[in-house]
N, C-alpha and C positions, 0 to 999 in steps of 0.2 A: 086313262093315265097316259103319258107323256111319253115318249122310249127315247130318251135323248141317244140312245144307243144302238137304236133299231137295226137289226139285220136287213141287211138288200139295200140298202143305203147312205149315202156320207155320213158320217158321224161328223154331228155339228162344231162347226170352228178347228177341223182337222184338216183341210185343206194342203197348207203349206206339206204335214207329215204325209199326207197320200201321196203327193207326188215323190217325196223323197223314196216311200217306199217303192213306186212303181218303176222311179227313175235306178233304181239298183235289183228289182225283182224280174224284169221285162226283157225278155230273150233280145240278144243283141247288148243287153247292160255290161257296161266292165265288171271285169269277174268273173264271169259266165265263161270258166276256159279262157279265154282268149289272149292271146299271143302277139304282144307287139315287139320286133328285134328280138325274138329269141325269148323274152321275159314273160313269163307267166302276169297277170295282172292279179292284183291277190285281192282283196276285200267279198270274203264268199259268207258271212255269216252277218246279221244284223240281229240287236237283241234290244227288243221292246221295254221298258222299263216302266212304271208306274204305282202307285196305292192302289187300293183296290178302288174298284168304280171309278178309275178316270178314263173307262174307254179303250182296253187296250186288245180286247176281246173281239169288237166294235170293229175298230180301225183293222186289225186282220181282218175279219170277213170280206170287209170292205177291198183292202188291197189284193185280196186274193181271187175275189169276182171280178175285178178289172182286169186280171191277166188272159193270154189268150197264146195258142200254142208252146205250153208250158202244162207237162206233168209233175201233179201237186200231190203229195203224201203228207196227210195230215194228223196229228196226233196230239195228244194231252195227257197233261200229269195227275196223278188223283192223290188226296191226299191218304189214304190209307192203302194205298200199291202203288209202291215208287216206278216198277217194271210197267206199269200200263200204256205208256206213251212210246215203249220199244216192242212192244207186243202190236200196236198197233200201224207203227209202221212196217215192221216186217209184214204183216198180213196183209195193208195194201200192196208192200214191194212183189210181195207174192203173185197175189191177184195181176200186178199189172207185168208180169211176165220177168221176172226175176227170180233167177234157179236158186232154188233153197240150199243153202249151206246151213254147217252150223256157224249163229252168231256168236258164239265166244270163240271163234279162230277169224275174229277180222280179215286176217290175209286173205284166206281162202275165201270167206265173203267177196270181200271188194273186190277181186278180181273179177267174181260172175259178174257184180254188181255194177263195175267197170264196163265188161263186155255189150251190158246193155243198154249202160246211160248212153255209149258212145255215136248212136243214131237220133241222139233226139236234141230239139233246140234248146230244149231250158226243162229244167226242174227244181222244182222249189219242195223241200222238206222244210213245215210247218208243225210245231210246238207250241201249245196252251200249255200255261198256269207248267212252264218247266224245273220252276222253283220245288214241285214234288216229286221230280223223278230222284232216283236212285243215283249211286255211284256208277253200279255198271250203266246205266244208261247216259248218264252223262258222259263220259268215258267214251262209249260208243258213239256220239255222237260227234264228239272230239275228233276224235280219230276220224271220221267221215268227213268231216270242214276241211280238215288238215290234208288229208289224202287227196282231195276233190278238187284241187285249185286245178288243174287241167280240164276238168270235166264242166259241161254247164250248168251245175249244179251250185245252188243259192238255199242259204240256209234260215231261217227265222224262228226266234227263239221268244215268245212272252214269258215276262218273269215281272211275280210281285214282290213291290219293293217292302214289302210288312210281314209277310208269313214265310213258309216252307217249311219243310223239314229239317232235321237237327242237321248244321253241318253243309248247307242247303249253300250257304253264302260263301264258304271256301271252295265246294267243289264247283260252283261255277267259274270262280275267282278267275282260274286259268284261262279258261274257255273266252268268257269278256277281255283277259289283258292280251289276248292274241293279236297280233300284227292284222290279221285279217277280218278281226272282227270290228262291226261301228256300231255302239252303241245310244239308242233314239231316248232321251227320258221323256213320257208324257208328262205334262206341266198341267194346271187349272186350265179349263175354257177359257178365253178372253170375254170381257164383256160383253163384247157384239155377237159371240157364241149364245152364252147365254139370254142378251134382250130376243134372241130368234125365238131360242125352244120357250119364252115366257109368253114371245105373240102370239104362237103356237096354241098355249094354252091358256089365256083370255081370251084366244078370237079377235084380237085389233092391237092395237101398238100401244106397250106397256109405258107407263112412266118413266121419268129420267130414275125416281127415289125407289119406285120400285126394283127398278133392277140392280140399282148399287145395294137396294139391299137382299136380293135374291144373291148378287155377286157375295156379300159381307157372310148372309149365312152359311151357303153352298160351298167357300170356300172357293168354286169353279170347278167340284167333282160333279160329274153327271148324275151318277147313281144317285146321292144326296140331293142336287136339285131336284132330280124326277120326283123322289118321294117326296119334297117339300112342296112343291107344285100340286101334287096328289092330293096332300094333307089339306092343304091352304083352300084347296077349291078354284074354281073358278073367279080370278080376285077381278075387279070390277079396272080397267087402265087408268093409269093416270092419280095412284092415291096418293092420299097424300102426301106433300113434304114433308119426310120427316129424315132424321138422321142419328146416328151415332147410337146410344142407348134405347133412345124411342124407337128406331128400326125392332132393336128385339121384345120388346115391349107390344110392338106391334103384332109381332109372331106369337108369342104367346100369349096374347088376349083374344087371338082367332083360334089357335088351338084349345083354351081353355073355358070356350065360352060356354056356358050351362055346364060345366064341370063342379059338381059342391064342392064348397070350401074344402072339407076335410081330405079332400083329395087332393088339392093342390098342397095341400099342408103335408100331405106324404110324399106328392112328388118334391116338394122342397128339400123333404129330409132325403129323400133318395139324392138329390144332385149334390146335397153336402157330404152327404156319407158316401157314397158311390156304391161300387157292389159289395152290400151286406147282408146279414140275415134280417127277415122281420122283423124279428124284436126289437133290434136295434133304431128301426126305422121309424117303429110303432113309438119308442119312447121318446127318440129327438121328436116325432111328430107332435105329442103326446094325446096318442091317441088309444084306443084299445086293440091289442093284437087281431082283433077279430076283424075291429073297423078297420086297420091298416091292411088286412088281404083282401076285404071288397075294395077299396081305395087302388090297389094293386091291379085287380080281374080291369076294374072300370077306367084304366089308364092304358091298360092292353088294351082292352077295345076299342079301347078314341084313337089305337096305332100312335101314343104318345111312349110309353115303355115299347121294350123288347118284348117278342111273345114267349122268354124265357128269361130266370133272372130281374135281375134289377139294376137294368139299363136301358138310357131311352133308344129310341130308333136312331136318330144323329145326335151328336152334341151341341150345337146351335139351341135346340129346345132346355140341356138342363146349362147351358150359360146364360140364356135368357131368363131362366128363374131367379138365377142366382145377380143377374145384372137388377132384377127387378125388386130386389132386397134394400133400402135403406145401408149404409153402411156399417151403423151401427147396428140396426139389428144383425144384419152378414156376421157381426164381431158374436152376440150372443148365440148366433146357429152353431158358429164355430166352436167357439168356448165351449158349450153346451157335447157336443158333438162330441170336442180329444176326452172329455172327462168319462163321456159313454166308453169310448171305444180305450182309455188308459184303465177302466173297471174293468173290463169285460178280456182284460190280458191281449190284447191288440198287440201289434208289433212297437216299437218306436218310431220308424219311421210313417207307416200309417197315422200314428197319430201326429206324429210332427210337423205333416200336410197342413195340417189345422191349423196347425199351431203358427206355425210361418206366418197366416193372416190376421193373426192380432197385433192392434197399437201397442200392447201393454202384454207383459209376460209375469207369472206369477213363481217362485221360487223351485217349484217341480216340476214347471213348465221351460225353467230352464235347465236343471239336469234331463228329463228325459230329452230337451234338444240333446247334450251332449252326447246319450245313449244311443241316440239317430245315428250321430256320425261316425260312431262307433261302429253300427252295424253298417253305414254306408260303406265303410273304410275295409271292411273284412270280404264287403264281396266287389273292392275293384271299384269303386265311384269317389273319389275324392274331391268331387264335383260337387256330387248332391250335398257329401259332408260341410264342405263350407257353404252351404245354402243353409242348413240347419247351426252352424258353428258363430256365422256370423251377427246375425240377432240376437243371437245368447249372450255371446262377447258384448253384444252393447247396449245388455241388460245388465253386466255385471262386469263394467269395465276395470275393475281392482282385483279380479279373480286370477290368479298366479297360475293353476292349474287350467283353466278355461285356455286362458294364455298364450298357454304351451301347448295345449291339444290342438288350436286354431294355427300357431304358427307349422306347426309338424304337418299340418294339412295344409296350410298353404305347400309347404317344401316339397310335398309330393308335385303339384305344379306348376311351382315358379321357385324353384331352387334358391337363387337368389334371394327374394322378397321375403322366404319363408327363413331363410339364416337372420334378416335382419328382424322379422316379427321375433327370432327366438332369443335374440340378443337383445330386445326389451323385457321380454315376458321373462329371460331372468333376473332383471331389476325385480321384479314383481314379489320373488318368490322369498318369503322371511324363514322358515325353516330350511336349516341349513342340508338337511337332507336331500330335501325338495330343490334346493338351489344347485346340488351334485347332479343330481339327476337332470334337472335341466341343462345342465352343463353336457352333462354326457348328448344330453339329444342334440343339441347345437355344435358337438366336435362330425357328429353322424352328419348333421346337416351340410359341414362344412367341405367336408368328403364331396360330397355333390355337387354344391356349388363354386367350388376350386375357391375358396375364403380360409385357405388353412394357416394361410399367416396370420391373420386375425384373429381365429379361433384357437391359434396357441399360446396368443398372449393372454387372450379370456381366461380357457382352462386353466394359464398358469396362475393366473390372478386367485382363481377360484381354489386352484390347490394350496396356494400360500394362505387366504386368511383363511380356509375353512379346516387348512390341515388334520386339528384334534378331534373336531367336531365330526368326522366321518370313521364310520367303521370301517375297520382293515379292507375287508371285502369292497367296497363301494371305491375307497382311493385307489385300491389296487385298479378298478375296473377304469377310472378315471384316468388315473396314470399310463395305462397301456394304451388309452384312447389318442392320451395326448401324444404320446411316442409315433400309434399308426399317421395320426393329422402331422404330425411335423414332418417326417421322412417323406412324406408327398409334397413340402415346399421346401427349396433351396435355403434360402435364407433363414430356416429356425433350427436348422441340423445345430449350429454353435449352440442355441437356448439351453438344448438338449442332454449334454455333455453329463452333465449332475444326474438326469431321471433316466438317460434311455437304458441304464444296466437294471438289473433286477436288484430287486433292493432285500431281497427276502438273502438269509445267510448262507442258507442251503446253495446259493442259484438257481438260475432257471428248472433245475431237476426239481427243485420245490415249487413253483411257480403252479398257479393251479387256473390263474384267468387268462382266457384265451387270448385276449388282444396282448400282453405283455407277451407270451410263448410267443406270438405270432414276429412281436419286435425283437426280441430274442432269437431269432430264425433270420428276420431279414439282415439284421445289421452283424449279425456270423458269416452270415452270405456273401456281402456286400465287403465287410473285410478282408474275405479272400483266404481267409485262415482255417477254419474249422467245417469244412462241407459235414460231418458226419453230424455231429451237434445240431447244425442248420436245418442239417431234415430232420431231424427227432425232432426237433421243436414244434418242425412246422406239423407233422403229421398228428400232434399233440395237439397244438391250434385249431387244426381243423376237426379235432373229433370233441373236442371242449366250446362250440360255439355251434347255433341252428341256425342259417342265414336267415330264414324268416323275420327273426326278433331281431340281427344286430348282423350286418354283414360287415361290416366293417375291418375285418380282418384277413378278409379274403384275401386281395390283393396281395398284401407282405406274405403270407403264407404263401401262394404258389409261386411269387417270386423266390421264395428260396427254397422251394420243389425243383423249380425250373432251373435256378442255378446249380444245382446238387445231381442235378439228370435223374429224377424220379415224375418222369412224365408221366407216366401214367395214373400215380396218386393226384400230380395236378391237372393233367382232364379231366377226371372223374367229379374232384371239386370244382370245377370252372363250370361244368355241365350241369351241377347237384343247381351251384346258384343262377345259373342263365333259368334254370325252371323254375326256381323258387324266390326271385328276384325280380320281376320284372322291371321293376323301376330301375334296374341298372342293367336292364340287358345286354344293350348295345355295347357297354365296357366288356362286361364278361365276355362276351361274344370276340369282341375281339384280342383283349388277352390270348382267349383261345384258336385267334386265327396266326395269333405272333408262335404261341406254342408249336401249331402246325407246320410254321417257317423252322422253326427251331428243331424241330423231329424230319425237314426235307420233306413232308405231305403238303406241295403246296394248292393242291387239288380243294383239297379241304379247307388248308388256310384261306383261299381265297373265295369261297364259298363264306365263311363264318365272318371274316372282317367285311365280302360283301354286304350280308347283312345286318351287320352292327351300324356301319358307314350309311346303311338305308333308314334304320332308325336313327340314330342319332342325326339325320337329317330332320325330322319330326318335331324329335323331343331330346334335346340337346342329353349328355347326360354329365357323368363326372368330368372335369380336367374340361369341359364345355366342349366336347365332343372330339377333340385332339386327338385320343386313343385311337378310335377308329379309323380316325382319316391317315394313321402316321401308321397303323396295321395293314390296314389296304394299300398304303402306298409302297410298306415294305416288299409284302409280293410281290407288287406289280412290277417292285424294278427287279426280282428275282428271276420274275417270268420273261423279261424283255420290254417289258412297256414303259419305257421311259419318259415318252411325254406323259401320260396319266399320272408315273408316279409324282413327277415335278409337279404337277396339278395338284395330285391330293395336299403334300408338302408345302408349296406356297397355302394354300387352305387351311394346314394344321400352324403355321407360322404365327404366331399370336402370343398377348401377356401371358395367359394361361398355361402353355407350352416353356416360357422361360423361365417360369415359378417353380416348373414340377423336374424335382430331383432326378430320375430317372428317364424318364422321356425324351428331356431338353439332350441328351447324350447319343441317347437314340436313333433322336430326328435327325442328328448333324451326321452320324455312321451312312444312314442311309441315303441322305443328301450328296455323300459324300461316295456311296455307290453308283448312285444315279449320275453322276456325272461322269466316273470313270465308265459306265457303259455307252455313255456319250461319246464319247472321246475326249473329255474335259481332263485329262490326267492331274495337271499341276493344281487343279481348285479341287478336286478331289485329293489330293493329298493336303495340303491349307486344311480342308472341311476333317479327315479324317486325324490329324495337328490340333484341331479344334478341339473334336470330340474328348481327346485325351486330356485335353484343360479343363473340358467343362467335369468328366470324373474328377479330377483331383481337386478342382477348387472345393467339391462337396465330402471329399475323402471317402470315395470309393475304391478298392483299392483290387479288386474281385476282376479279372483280366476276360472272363467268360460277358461280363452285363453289356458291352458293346464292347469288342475286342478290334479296335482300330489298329491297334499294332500289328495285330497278326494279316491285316488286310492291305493295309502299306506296306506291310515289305512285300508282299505278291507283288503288288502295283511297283515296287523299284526294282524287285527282281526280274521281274518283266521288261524294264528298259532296259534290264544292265545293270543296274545301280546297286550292286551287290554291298558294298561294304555300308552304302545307308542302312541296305534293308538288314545286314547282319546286326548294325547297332540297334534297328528298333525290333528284330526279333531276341536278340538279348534284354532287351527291355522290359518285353512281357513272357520270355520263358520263364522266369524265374518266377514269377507270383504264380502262372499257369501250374507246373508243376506243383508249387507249393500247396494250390488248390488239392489236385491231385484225383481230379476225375478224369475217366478215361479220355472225357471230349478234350480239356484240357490240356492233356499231357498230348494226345495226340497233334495238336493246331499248333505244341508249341514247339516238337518236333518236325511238323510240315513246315512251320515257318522259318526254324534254322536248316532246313536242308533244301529250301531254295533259294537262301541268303549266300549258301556253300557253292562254292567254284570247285571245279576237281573231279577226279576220279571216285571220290565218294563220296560224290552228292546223288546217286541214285540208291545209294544202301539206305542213305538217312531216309530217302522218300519213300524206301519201300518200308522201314520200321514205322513209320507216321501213318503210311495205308493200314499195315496191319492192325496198328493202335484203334484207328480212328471206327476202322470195320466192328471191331466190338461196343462201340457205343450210340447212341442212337440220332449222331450227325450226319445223318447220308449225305445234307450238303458238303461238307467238310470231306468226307470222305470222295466222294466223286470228283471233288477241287484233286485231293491227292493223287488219284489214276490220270486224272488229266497233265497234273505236272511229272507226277511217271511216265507217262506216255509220251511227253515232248521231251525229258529228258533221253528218254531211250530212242527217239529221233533223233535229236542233237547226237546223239552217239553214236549213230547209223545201223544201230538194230532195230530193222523196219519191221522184223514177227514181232518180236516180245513187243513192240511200240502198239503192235495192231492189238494185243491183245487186250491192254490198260487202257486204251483208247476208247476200245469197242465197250469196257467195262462202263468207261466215265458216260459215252452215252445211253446205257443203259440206265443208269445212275437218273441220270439228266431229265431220261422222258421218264423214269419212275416217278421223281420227285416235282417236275416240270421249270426246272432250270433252265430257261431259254437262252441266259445268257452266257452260261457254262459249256451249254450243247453248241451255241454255232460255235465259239473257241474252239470246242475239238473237233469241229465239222472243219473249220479253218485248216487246221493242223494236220486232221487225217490229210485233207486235198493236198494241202501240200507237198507231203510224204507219199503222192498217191497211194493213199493206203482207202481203198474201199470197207465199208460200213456192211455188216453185215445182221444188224440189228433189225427185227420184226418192226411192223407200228404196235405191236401187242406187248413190248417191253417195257412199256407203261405198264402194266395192267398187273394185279395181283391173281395169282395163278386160278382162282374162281371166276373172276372177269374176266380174263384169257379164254377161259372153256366156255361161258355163254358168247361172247363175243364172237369167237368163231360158229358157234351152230345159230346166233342170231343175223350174222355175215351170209348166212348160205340160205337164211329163207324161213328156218326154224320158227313157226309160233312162240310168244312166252308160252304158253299154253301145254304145248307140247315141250318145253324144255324145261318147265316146273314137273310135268308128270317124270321127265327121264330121270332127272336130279334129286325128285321126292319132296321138292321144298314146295312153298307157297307162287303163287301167280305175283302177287305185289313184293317176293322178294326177287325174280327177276327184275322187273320192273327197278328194283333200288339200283341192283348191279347196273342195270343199263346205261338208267341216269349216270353212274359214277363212270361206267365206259365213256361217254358221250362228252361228259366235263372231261375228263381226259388227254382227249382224244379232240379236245374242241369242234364235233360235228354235234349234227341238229338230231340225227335220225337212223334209223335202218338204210335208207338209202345210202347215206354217204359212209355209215359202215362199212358197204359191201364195195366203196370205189376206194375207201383208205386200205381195206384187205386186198384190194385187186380179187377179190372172189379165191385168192389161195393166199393165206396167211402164213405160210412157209415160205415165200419170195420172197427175199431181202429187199429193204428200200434202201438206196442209195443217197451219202450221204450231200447235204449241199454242196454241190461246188467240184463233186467229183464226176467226172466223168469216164 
């Protein structure tokens, strides 16, 4: 046999990859500790990648004999002990003079572990087959790459890209997306790899045809050559020319030669069935059960099957059966084959394999395709489903229902494409029920695909001639459909005017379908009138609808959650459907990163709209990904990041953005932020001018959905320009109150008392602080201690100023208001009025207390045992200290506390 793989020597056509590895594994390599200007060099982990059998087991040995004064610890993963490849490093570290700690207190580790590496020139920690270890040993190895960049220590990790254990491919995730890691993929042999190990093994120099077609079958895995090489024998150089189909023809004419017939005839049925039971094989063969298991024993023996099961050794040998088939007969193996395995209660999709390869489809053979894509679509492959969707469709291109299943599946991935299949496939549909229904699916579609102007003049179409012909139940459902699709486009709000109220007598207290409550919720909201109404509805809407089957209602409902200040019933629901939604993740996601701005967590918000902003990169989603980009950018300019937020912003600028009712008002507020933290004053007053046109041309009348008046008069109080800003906070007091929620009332008191000149303009800002403290705007409320604070400066009470001051930046790094904190970092310095605020005043009083015992050296470990909780719940606090707090790690914990977390940090600018 062949060892294309051999230990103690190159692995063939690896060249290029050995030097890469030796040039990064080889004492003196960058990486290895070393220090140029102060700067660590980082790249300390390299991770092997490949299928199985292409060498990757091989290529380590190999790079790892070439080394030379470099201590090597090496270990592997096993698939039924995940812990085996950290058991085994520890007991060489052992053996090679490394004082035993325990390893679940890393610290206390790595610091022996530290003491020791630091006399030696290089060491390399090597991992086999890492795809099986455990968490904790992933984990620990983490932490060792990470911690190790001073030290000369070089990490190598093999990992198969086909198996592992459950879970196997996230927990690495991190580990590969590391700054310091470079990941190698093994690729096929090259040709010239391959014509070697073939000279190899004929003894003289192979054919041109020979080896393209050792390349064709092998694929250019080694493992698979070697054994085909094995199988083949000693092939004579120089055979024939042959190509294409007679390549495999040729392979299994050597393999099958003195094989009887009736054994090729079972190994046929095995390549067309793949792995089944006997009988099944016995019958496509049609041979006798008995005959088909000698057929079986004498197919393992020729090393043509598996020595288990029923499958061959490679697959080269059963597509070569299957290429050596006639096409029509392929057509009756096949046919013959779904009817066995559609008796014998087979899955749909097994059978529909089959079924794919015939010219011609018979009337069952195209419902059970539909049946496929049904179970395709239930477990997440909307792929496979139009693989089986589409052949059916164009076996029975007049099918109405076909139609509409194929279009829905295209809408899962191509939004677009699949609104316009579903806006033919309702021409299709003659019963008028079936034509509601498809209606309904095409307002859903249109949601996604931002085509809601279009699919309100359909639905209306649909609801005028079909009016009598639908039960109560069904228009109703239709009707609230049409109400959520129009309030997401600007221009069909007028269509509207006749269907958006409830048409039941009772009102909406009778209303019993969830998308109407939900339209009944937003457009109370949105009026400005009725907050109490607005949440009953919506919390109605949302226990009357499963996002699974119809999410479409979500959105209107937590928008007038969110106007009403019942945050918390709408994260709850944003979070039910980011789980139960994927196809709209990235929206919900960031809904719920704008809620986070809106509750002052913007720690969180920026975490959630990061994420959305990272998928809907991918796979675009509703409003074509606008939401996310105009969430992420909101924070961004909260936090200070001005040029990013102008990035996302121009990025969210688009048709799609000026069609959508709400958003378009949004985008210009926050536009209109970003430039006042620019210094752009007068275009951010225009932009925030703007936004107020674009609410009223749509008749929103609700002063909370982007509240530019209350934000302009800041902005004119701020120069001076008091009787402007008084006119535009009389503007919007008056609907704010009328609202009459706390936030409300509070923003419209803060805005007429910094409009106010005089002796009592600090009484008005301290009734606006109190208001605002009771409701769940910490933003707003930290604005109010800040203009408390400079008011009671301007007045030359520099205590009571230090103490609103101190509050708003408390405020500030709680909520992470960058651009609110330096204004009062501004303002104390000016008043030299020092900061007496912790960096832990971010932190919520549990993060506070790990933070300080993980500041001072503390194991998670040891502060899960103090605290009674879990290991992986420190772990979460940390993460959330660390976003925070914007550091990487324990290290720069313990430089932001200064090692005593009772030292005040002083504010910018003061001295």
């Amino acid at each position: 046999m062949v060892d294309a793989n051999r230990p103690g020597r190159a692995p063939a056509g690896r060249d290029d990859e050995l030097r890469r590895l030796a040039a990064r594994l080889s004492p003196g390599a960058p990486g290895h500790g070393s220090v140029i200007k102060g700067s660590v060099i980082k790249g300390s982990v390299i991770v092997v990648r490949g299928q199985a059998g292409i060498g990757k087991t091989s290529l380590l040995d190999a790079a790892l004999a070439a080394l030379t004064d470099t201590v090597v610890f090496r270990g592997a993963g096993a698939p039924d002990d995940g812990a085996a490849a950290s058991r085994e490093l520890l007991a060489e570290l052992s053996r090679a003079g490394v004082r035993a700690s325990d390893p679940d207190d890393f610290a206390a580790w790595y610091e022996d572990f530290a003491d020791w590496a630091g006399g030696r020139s290089a060491i390399v920690f090597a991992v086999d087959d890492v795809q099986w270890c455990d968490e904790p040993t992933v984990r620990w190895l983490s932490l060792l790459a990470r911690h190790s960049t001073r030290l000369p220590v070089r990490m190598i990790l093999v990992r198969s890209a086909a198996d592992g254990s459950e879970g196997a491919a996230e927990r690495l995730a991190d580990l590969e997306s590391w700054y310091g890691t470079e990941v190698l993929d093994l690729g096929p042999l090259p040709a010239e790899a391959v014509a070697a190990l073939a000279r190899e093994a004929v003894g003289s120099e192979p054919g041109e045809a020979f080896v393209r077609h050792c390349v064709e079958q092998s694929g250019g895995n080694p493992l698979l050559l070697r054994e085909m090489l094995d199988e083949l024998g000693k092939v004579a150089s120089g055979i024939a020319p042959v190509a294409g189909s007679a390549a495999g023809a040729a392979l299994i004419h050597s393999l099958f030669a003195g094989v009887p017939d009736y054994a090729r005839k079972v190994a046929t049925a095995i390549a067309v069935l793949g792995g089944q039971d006997l009988s099944l094989v016995a019958r496509l063969a049609k041979v006798p059960a008995r005959t088909a298991g000698t057929a079986v024993e004498l197919l393992r023996s020729q090393h043509i099957l598996a020595a288990e099961g029923f499958s061959f050794r490679h697959d080269p040998v059963r597509d070569g059966l299957l290429d050596a088939l006639e096409p029509a007969e392929l057509g009756r193996w096949r046919r013959t084959a779904a009817i066995l395995l559609s008796d014998a209660a087979g899955s749909p999709e097994e059978v529909a394999e089959h079924l794919l390869e015939l010219a011609e489809l018979d009337s069952w053979m195209v419902d059970l395709l539909r049946d496929a894509a049904s179970c395709a679509c239930d477990r997440g492959a909307p792929w496979d489903a139009l693989r089986y969707l589409r052949p059916a469709a164009a076996a029975r291109p007049s099918d109405g229902g076909l139609a509409v299943q194929l279009a829905e599946t295209v809408a899962l991935l191509e939004p677009d494409s699949g609104f316009d299949l579903l806006r033919r496939a309702l021409e299709l549909q003659q019963d008028p029920v079936d034509r509601a229904r498809a209606a309904v699916k095409l307002g859903r579609a249109a949601l996604v695909a931002r085509r809601c102007g279009t699919a309100v003049t359909v639905l209306d179409r649909v609801l005028t001639v079909l009016g009598g012909e639908m039960d109560q139940q069904l228009r109703g459902h239709l009707e609230g459909l049409l109400c959520l699709v129009g309030i997401e486009d600007r221009d069909s709000l007028a269509k509207l005017d006749t269907r958006i109220q409830p048409r039941n007598s009772g009102g909406p207290e009778t209303v019993v379908d969830a998308r109407h409550l939900a339209v009944c919720a937003v457009v109370a909201a949105l009026d400005g009138t009725r907050p109490r109404e607005a949440a009953e509805w919506a919390m109605r809407a949302i226990r009357g609808y499963t996002p699974t089957t119809d999410d479409s209602a979500v959105s209107s409902a937590v928008l007038a959650l969110l106007l009403t200040d019942e945050v918390d019933v709408a994260r709850d629901e944003l979070t039910r459907a980011i789980e139960l939604v994927p196809a709209q993740r990235s929206e919900y996601l960031a809904f719920r990163g704008l809620l986070g701005h809106w509750c002052g967590d913007l720690a969180t918000a920026a975490a959630d709209a990061g994420q959305a902003y990272a998928l809907s990169r991918r796979a675009e989603g509703r409003t074509g990904g606008v939401v996310p980009r105009i969430a992420l950018a909101t924070v961004a300019a909260q936090q200070g990041d001005t040029s990013k937020a102008m990035k996302l912003l121009r990025e969210a600028d688009s048709p799609q953005l000026w069609d959508h009712t709400v958003m378009r008002p949004w985008f210009q507020l926050v536009d209109a932020r970003v430039h006042w933290a620019a210094g752009d004053r007068e275009a951010a007053l225009k932009l925030f001018h703007l936004c107020g046109e674009s609410l009223a041309d749509v008749g929103i009348a609700n002063p909370l959905l982007a509240p530019w008046w209350f934000e302009a008069a800041c902005l004119l109080a701020d120069e001076g320009r008091f009787e402007a800003a008084a006119d535009l906070a009389a503007e919007g007091a008056e609907p704010a109150v009328r609202w009459g929620t706390p936030r409300a009332i509070g923003m419209a008191k803060l805005a007429t008392a910094v409009s106010t000149r005089g002796p009592g303009r600090i009484g008005l800002i301290e009734e606006a602080t109190a208001v605002l403290a009771g409701s769940p705007a910490r933003l707003e409320e930290a604005l109010a201690e800040f203009h408390l604070g400079r008011a009671l400066v301007d007045a030359g009470d520099t205590a009571a100023a230090r103490t609103h001051l101190r509050r708003c930046v408390e405020l500030s790094l709680r909520t992470g208001d960058r651009f609110l904190l330096r204004r009062a970092q501004r303002t104390a310095a000016g008043a030299g009025i020092p900061s007496e605020v912790t960096p832990l005043a971010s932190l919520s009083p549990a993060e506070r207390h790990i933070a300080r015992l993980a500041g001072r050296g503390v194991s998670n470990r040891v502060i899960a045992e103090r605290l009674f909780v879990t290991v992986r719940t420190i772990e979460t606090h940390l993460t959330s200290v660390y976003r925070k707090l914007r550091i990487t790690g324990r290290a720069e914990l313990a430089v932001v506390l200064g090692h005593t977390d009772d030292r005040p940090a002083v504010l910018e600018g003061v001295r």
